[in-house]
C-alpha positions as CSV (number, residue, x, y, z in Angstrom):
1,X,-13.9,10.8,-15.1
2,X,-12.2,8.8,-12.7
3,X,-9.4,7.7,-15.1
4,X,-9.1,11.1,-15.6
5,X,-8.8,11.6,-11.9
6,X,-6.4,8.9,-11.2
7,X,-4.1,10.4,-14.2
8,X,-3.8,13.5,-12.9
9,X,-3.2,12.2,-9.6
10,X,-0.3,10.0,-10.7
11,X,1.4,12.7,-12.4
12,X,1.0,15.0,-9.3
13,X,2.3,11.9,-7.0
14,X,5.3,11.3,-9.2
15,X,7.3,14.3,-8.4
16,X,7.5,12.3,-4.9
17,X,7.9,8.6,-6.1
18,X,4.6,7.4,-5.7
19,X,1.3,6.4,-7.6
20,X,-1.8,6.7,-6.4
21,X,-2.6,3.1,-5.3
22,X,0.9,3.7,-3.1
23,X,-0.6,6.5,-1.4
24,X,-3.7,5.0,-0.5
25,X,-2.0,1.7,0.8
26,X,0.1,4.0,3.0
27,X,-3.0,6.3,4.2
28,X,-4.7,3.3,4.7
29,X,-1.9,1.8,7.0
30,X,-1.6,5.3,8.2
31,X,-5.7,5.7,9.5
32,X,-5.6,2.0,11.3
33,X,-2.3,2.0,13.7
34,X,-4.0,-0.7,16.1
35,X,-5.6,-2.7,13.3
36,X,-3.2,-5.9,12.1
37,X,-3.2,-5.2,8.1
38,X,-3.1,-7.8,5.6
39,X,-2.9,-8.2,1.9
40,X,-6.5,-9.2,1.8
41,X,-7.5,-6.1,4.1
42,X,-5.6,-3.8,1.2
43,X,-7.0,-5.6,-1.7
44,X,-10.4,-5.3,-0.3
45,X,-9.8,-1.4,0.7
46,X,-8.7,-0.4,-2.8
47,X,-11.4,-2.8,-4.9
48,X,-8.5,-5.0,-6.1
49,X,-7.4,-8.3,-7.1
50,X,-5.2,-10.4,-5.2
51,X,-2.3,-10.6,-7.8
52,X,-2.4,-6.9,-8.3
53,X,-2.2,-6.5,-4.5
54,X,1.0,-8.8,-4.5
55,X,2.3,-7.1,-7.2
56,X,1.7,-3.6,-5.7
57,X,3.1,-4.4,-2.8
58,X,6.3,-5.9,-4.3
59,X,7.2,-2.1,-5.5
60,X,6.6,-0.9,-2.6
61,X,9.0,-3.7,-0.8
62,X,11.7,-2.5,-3.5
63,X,11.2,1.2,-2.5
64,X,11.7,0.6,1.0
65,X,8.0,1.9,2.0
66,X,6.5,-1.0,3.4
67,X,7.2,-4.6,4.7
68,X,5.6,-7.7,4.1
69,X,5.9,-10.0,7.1
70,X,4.8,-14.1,7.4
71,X,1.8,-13.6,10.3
72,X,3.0,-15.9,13.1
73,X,-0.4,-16.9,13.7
74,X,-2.0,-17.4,10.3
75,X,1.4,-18.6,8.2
76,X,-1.1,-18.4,4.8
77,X,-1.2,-14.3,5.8
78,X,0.6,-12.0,5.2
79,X,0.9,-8.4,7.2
80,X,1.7,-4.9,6.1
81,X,3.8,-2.2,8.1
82,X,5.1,1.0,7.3
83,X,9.2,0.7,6.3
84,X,11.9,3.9,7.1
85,X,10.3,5.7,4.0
86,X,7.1,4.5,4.2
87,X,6.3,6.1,7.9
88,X,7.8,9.6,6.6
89,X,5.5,10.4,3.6
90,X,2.8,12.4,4.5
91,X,0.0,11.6,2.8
């Protein structure tokens, strides 16, 4: 069922360029504006493996939704922010 679910969803999200992992990494950057997000933070939010997280977010680099930035304090983190397209999807 929830194949199903996420099939259906993908094909709706298409028609605006995303899937639906992308639109839950941007709703979930969306609900936590104070919160400092990191790859680890999204990988545990959407039940994911690191690697896929890495990968996910590298698409999302190359559509110019999101930005992956070194964390000055933590250099082995990385954190997430919305890019110009990113921050005007509404999702």
């Amino acid at each position: 069922m929830i194949k199903y679910l996420n099939k259906i969803l993908n094909q709706e999200l298409e028609r605006v360029g995303l899937t639906f992992s992308q639109m839950r990494v941007l709703r979930f950057i969306e609900d936590n504006p104070k919160m400092k997000i990191t790859q680890k933070d999204i990988s545990n939010e959407l039940d994911i493996q690191h690697s896929t997280t890495i990968g996910l977010l590298k698409r999302m680099q190359e559509k110019g939704l999101v930005r992956v930035v070194v964390d000055e304090d933590n250099r082995r983190c990385r954190n997430i922010f919305f890019d110009k397209k990113g921050r005007g999807y509404k999702v």
